[in-house]
N, C-alpha and C positions, 0 to 999 in steps of 0.2 A: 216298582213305581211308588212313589210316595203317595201319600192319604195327607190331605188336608181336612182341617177343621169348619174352616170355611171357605167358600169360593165366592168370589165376586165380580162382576162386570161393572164394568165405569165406561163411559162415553156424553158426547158433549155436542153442543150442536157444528163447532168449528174443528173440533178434532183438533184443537192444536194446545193449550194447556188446562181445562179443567178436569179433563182426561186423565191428565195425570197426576193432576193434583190430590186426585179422590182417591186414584193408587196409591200415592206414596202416603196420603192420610188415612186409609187402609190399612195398608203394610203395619205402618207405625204403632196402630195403633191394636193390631192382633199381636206384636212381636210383644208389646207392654203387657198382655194378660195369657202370654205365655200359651199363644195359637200358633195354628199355623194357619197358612191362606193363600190361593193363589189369584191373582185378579189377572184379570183379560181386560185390553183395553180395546178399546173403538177408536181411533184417533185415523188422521187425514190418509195416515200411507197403511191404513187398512185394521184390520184384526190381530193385536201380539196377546204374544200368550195366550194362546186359546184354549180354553177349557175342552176335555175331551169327554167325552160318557162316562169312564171311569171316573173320575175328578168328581162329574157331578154324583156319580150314586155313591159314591166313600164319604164324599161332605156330611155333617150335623146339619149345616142351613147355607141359604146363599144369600147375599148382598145384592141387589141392583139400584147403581145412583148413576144414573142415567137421563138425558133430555131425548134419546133419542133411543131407537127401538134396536134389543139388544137379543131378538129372540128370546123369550124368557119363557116360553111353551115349553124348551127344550130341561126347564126346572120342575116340572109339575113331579107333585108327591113331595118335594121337599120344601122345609119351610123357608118362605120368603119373605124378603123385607125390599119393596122396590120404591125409589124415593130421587127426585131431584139429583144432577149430580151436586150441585152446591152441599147439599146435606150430607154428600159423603165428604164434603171439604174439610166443615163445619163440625160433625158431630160422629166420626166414623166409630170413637166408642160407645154411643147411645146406638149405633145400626148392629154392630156389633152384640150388645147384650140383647137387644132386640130379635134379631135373630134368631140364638140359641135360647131363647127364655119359653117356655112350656106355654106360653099363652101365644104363642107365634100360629097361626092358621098354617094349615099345610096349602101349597099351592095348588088350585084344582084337584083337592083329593077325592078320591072316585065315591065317598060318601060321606056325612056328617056321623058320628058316631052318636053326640050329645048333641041337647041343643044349644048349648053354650058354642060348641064348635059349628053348630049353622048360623049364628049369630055372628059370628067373629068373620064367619067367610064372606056374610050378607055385606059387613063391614068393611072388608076389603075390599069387594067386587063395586062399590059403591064408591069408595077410594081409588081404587085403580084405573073406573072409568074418566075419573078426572085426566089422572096422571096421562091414560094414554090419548086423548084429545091432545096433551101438552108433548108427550113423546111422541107421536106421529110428527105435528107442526115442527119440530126441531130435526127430524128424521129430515123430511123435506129440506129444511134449509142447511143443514151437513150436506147433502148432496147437493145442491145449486150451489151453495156459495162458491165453491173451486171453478167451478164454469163460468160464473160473474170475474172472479178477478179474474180468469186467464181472457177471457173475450174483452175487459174492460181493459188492460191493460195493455193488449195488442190495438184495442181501437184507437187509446194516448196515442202510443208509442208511431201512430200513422199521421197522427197531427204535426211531426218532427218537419215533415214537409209540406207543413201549411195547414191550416185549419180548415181548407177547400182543397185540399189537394189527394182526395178520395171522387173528386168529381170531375167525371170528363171534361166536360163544357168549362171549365175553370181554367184560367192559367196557370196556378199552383199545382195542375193534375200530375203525377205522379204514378207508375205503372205499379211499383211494389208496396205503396202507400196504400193506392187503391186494391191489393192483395189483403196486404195486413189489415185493413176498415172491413173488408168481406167478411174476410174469415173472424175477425173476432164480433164481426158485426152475428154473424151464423150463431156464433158459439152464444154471444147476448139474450138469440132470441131462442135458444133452448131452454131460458130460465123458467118462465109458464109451464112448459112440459114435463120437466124435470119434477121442478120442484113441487105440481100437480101429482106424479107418480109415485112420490119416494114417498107422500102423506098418504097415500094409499096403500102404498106397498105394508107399511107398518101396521095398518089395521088390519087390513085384508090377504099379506101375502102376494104371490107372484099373483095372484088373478089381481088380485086390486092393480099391482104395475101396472098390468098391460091395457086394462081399465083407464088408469090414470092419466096413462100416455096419450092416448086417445082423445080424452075428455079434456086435458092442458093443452092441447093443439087446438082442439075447438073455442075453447077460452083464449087459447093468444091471434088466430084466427078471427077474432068477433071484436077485438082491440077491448077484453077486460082486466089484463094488467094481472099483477099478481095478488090480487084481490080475488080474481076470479082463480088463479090457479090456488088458493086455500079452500074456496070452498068447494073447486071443484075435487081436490083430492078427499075430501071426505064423503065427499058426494059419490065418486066413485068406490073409495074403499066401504062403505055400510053398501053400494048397492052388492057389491060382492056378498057379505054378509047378510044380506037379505035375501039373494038367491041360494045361499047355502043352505039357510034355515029351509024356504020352502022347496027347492028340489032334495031335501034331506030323506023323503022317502024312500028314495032309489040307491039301493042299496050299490054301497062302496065299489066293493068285491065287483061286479059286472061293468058299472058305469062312473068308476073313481076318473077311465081316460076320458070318457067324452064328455065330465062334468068340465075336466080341468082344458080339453082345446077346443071345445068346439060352447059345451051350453057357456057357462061364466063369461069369457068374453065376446062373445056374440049377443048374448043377452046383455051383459053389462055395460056394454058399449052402446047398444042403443040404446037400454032405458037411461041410464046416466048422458050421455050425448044427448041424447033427447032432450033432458031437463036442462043441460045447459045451455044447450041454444036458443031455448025459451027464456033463460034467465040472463043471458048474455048480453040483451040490450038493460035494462039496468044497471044491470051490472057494469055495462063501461061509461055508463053516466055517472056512477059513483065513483069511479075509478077516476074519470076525466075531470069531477069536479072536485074532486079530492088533491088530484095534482095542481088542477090552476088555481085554489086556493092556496098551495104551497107555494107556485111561484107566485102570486100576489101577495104571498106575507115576506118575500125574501128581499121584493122592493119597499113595500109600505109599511112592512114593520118586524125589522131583522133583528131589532132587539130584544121582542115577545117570542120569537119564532129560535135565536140563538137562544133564548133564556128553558125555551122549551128542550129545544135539542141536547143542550148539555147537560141537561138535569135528569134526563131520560137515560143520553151515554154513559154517566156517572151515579146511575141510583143503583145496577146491579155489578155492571162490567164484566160484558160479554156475556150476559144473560137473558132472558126474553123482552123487556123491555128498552135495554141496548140493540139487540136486534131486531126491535122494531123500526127505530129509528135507522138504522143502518138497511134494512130493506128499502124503507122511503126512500133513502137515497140513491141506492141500488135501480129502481125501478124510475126513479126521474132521469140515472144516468142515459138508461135503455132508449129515453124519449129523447137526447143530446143536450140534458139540464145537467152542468157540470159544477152549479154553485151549490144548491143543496150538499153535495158529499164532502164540498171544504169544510161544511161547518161541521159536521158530521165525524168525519175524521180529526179534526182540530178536537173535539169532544170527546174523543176515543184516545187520542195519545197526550194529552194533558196531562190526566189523573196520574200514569206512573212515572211519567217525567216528576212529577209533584213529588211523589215518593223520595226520586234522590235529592232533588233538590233540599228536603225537609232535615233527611238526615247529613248532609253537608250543614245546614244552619244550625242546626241543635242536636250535633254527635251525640255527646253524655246521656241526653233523652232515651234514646235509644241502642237495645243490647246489639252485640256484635254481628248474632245472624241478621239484626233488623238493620242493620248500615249496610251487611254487605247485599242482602236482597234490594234493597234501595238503587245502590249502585247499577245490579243487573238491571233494575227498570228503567236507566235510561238507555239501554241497546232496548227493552222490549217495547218500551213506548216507541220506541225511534222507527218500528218496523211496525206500529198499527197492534200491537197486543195489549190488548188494556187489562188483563185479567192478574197482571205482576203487583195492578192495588191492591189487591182482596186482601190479602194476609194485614194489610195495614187499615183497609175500613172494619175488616172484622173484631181488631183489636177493639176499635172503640165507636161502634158504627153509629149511633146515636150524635155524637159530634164530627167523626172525621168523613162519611161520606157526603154533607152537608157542606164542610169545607170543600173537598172534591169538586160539589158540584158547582159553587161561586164559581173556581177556575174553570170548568168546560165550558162552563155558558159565557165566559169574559170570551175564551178561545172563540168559541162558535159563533158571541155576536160578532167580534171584531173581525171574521174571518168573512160571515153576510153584507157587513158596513159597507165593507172595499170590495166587494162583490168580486172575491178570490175564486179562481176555478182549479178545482180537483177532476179530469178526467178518468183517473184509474179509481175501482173500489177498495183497493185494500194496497200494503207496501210503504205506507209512510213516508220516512221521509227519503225512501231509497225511489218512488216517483219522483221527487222534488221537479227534475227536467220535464216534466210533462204539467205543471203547474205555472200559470201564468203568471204567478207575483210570488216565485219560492222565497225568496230572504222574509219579506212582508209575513207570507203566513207562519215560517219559524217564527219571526218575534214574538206575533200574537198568541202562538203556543207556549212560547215560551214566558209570557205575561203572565198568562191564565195559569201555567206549572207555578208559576212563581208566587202565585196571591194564594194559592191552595197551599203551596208549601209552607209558607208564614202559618199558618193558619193551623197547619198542620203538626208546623213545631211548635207553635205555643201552646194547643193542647197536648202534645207528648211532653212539653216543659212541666206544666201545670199537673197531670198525671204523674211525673215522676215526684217532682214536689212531695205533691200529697203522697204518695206511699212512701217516700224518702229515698228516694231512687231508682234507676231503672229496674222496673218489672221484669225479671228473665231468671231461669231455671229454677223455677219452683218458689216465687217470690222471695229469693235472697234480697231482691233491692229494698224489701219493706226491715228487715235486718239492718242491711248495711250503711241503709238512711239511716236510721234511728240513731246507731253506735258513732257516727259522724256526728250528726246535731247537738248530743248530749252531752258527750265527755269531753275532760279537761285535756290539754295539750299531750302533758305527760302518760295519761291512760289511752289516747290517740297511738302513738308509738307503741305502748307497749300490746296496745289490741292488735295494730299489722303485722306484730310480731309473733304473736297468736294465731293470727288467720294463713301465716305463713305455714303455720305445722300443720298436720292431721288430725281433727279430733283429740288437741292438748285438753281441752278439761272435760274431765270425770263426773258427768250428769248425776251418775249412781248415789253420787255424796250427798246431793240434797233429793234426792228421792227414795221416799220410803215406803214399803209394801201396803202400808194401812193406807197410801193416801192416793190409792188408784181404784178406782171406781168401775164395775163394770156392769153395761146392762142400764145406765140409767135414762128413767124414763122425765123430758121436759118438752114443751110444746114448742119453745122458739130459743132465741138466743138470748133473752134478756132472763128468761128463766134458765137459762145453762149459767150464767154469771153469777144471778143470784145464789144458784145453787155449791158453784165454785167457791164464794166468800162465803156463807153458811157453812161447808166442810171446812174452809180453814180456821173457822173459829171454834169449831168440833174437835179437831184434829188441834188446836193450840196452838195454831200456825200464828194466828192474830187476833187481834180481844177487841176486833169493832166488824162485825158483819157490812154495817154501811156502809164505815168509810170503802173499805174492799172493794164491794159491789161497783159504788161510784166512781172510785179511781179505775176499774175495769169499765165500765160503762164512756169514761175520759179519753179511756187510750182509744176506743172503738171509735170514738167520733173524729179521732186525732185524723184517724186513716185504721181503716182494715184493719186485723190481725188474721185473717185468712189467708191462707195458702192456696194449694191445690190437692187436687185428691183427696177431698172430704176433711182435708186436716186445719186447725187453728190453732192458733199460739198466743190466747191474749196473757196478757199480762198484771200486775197492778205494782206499783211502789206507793206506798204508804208508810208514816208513823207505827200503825196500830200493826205491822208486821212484823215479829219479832225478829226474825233471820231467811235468810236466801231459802226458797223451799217451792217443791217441783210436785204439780199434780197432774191427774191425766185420769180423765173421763172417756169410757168408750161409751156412744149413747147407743139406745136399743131404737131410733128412728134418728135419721137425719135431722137437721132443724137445718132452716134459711140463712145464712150467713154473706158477707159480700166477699167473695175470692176471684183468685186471677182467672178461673178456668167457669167460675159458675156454678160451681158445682154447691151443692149442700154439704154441709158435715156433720159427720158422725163419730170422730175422733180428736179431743182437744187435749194437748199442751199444754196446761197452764203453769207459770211463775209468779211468784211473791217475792216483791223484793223490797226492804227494809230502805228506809230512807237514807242511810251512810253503809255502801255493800263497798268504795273502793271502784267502781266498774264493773264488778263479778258478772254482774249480771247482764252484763253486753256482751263476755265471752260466753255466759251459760246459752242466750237464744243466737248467737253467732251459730255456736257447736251445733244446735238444737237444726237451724237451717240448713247445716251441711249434712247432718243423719239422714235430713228429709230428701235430699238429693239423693240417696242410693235408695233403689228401688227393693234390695233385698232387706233390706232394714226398715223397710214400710211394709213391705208383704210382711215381714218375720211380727213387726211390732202388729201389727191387724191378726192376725190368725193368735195369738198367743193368748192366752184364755186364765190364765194365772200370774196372781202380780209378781211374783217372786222371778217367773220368766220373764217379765215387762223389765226389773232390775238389771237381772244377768245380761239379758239385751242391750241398755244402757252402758252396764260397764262392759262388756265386750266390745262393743263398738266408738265407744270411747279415749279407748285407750291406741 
């Protein structure tokens, strides 16, 4: 049986791609630092890959990037890192050192040794309780949401013969119309229950279920909506947890069975029922005046109320505040309000429709996986999956989910204007026949994809720009721009003719053992600069410190010279530089730099290059960029501790 390094669990509240997305950013990013790792996922058609006992006691640490509840008791004694699944999207190699790093708290270990380790576990337990307030809620709606769309979609699909034709007394009545309206009507009104139980179930375990179950029937029973099934499933899972503390005296061993069928839910059910059927009439005043507020904003002001919705569906995509707005509409459906979910969904499949449309308008902007994942977003918008944006708001979230949201909210007002009805909650545009104005509300989707994607190419235009090209495998475009902008027709040619070979020129020739530096100590990057022209005028490299400094300080503002993986590559060309000449700094703390991944660096590159080199120096950080693409020649050049091996490395892999 194999032994992994680490083991992790991913899970999401729809089980349908954040799931996996935290897997394969997982994977990816144990396979980079030379782990191993098994992830288990949560997703719709159940538990893959499931961790078994073995797996967990052979692990070093475990992962959990999860919204929803992944059992994680079954981790105690090992260290844990449990976090959003977005964070395992987003940052799986900071969960990753996290994890294995000595200052990781053990998970419920059975005592503090130091105080420093009671401090860290206070720390956690203080953290965690947030987290599982947020993994319970998401536990809950993983399990309802498949009972909404399958009951939602059989109730459309009953409209086929009339919009009254669920009703005896109607003309349009229908015997199998009236079957299908039943049963998905049944299946609708499980959501309260459900989704009351499974928030319980997370806190509290199988007593809290059965708890829960109980307590959402009396909340859907008292007409408080799914308002009341949130707070009812918390209400029921702590009261569990409150009977456990105080019948804790009675010892396991004799009375573990009649804690667990007879006291817990017998007690839990009344005093929870209890409470909520005292709280049950407020609670559906809240409930009730909550919704006819939303149907009075859908006639009197569908432009404040689309501007809200799509800005909600597009701030995370398919995260908790998309699924807020998607329960609203969920829960108006259950009441037979079928306009709220147009605008809803119009606000959901926009964003990655955007996506392809962006990289159809501005190809070049964007590298080849980011065209072809574009592409795939318009089959996954087309089916209601809005989470195919993320890889494109994360690029540059500060500007593109902001474009994003103009287009939801264009979809969602113009979809409230024309007061469009969406009977089913989820399925796109594959409902379309159960949609009362299907071409209308494609267009309006298709408007709203369309002003995002503008918007969207012209900041991928402008970013590639500015670094001189598309941003992709290890910031070669900030290379490739540069060598394009600069040089004369003739050195044009003969560079592709260069980038055509393998590592044609020999780094080693302009790098010399005295001018590798290692261990140095500076506070930011403008003192790494500094310190860079300083040595080359030590070293004889160039006879003006200044000018150096500022023609480096020049190129930085040009755009970047950061990479990834902690590395930079600035530059300088100057007069005062006598000849083509290669230095390289490893520093003893990272400093602040701007690079493609964020990251800080601790390992600099740098080039002097003489004001008439010929172009040399367009093939020297050409070469310099393709080294940085092989990961063995980054581990070898980091671990190497002697400049003499820093050379041999150069010329071996140069040639």
């Amino acid at each position: 049986m194999p032994k992994y390094n680490i083991v992790a669990a991913t899970g999401c509240a729809t089980g349908i791609a954040h799931t996996y997305m935290a897997q394969e950013a997982l994977e990816q990013a144990a396979a980079e630092k030379g782990l191993t790792i098994k992830v288990e996922t949560h997703g719709q058609t159940g538990v893959e890959n499931q961790l078994t006992a073995a797996d967990i006691a052979a692990a070093d640490a475990v992962v959990v990037a999860a919204d929803i509840d992944v059992d994680a008791d079954r981790f105690a004694g090992k260290k844990l890192v449990l976090v959003p699944v977005a964070r395992g999207i987003h940052e799986p190699s900071k969960l990753i050192e996290r994890a294995l790093s000595s200052d990781t708290p053990i998970y419920k270990a059975t005592q503090a040794t130091k105080k420093e380790s009671k401090a860290n576990n206070l720390q956690q337990a203080n953290g965690s309780a947030v987290t599982k307030i947020y993994t319970s809620l998401m536990n809950g709606v993983s399990h309802m949401l498949p009972l909404v769309v399958a009951g939602g979609v059989l109730i459309a699909v009953s409209f086929f013969w009339g919009i009254y034709s669920a009703d005896p007394k109607s003309s349009q009545y229908n015997q199998f119309a009236y079957m299908l309206n039943t049963i998905g009507s049944t299946t609708m009104n499980l959501m309260v229950p459900v989704f009351c139980a499974y928030i319980a179930e997370a806190i509290s375990k199988r007593s809290g279920l059965i708890v829960g179950f109980a307590t959402g029937m009396i909340a859907f029973n008292n007409g408080t909506g799914f308002l009341g099934a949130i707070v009812g499933g918390y209400l029921a899972g702590y009261t569990i947890i409150f009977l456990q503390k105080i019948l804790k005296p009675l010892p396991d061993k004799e009375f573990r069975g009649l804690k667990a069928i007879f006291l817990y839910p017998v007690l839990g059910v009344f005093i929870s029922g209890l409470i909520m059927w005292f709280i049950s009439t407020p609670m559906k005043t809240i409930n009730v005046g909550m919704m006819d507020f939303l149907k009075g904003m859908q006639n009197s002001d569908p432009l404040i109320l689309g501007i809200i919705v799509g800005c909600m569906a597009a701030s995370d995509f398919g995260g908790p505040i998309n699924k807020a707005a998607y329960l609203t509409g969920t829960a108006l459906l259950a009441q037979g309000n079928y306009y709220f979910m147009a605008g809803v969904s119009a606000a959901c499949i926009a964003p990655p429709l955007a996506t392809g449309f962006a990289v159809l308008m501005n190809p070049k902007a964007y590298s080849k996986d980011e065209r072809s994942a574009g592409y795939v977003n318009f089959l996954l918008g087309s089916t209601h999956i809005t989470e195919g944006a993320i890889p494109f708001a994360a690029k540059n979230p500060l500007l593109n989910i902001p474009a994003f949201m103009v287009g939801a909210s264009i979809a969602a007002v113009l979809s409230y204007m024309s007061k469009i009805q969406v009977p089913a909650p989820h399925g796109g545009f594959i409902v379309l026949p159960l949609v009362n104005h299907p071409f209308l509300w494609i267009i309006y989707i298709v408007i709203g994809a369309a002003v995002s994607a503008v918007l969207l190419a012209i900041i991928a235009g402008r970013q590639a720009k500015k670094h001189g090209g598309v941003v992709a495998g290890g910031g070669m475009g900030i290379i490739t721009g540069e060598v394009e902008e600069n040089r004369s027709e003739s050195t044009l040619q003969s560079a592709k003719e260069d980038q055509n070979q393998e590592f044609d020129n020999d780094l080693s020739e302009i790098l010399k053992p005295e001018n590798i530096f290692f261990n140095v100590s500076v506070k930011n990057q403008q003192e790494a600069l500094r310190y860079l022209a300083e040595k080359a005028v030590k070293s004889g490299l160039s006879s003006s410190t200044e000018s150096v400094f500022q023609k480096y300080v020049k190129r930085e503002e040009e755009g970047s010279t950061g990479m990834e993986n902690g590395i930079a590559i600035p530059h300088a060309q100057d007069a005062a530089i006598k000849s083509s000449s290669m230095m390289i700094l490893k520093l003893k703390n990272p400093v602040s730099w701007n690079t493609f991944d964020g990251k800080p660096v601790d390992l600099i590159i740098s080039f002097l290059i003489p004001v008439q080199d010929n172009g040399a120096h367009l093939r020297y950080l050409s070469s310099t960029a393709k080294l940085l693409m092989h990961q063995d020649f980054v581990a070898k050049l980091r671990s190497s501790k002697h400049s003499d091996e820093i050379v041999e490395l150069f010329k071996k892999f140069s040639v």
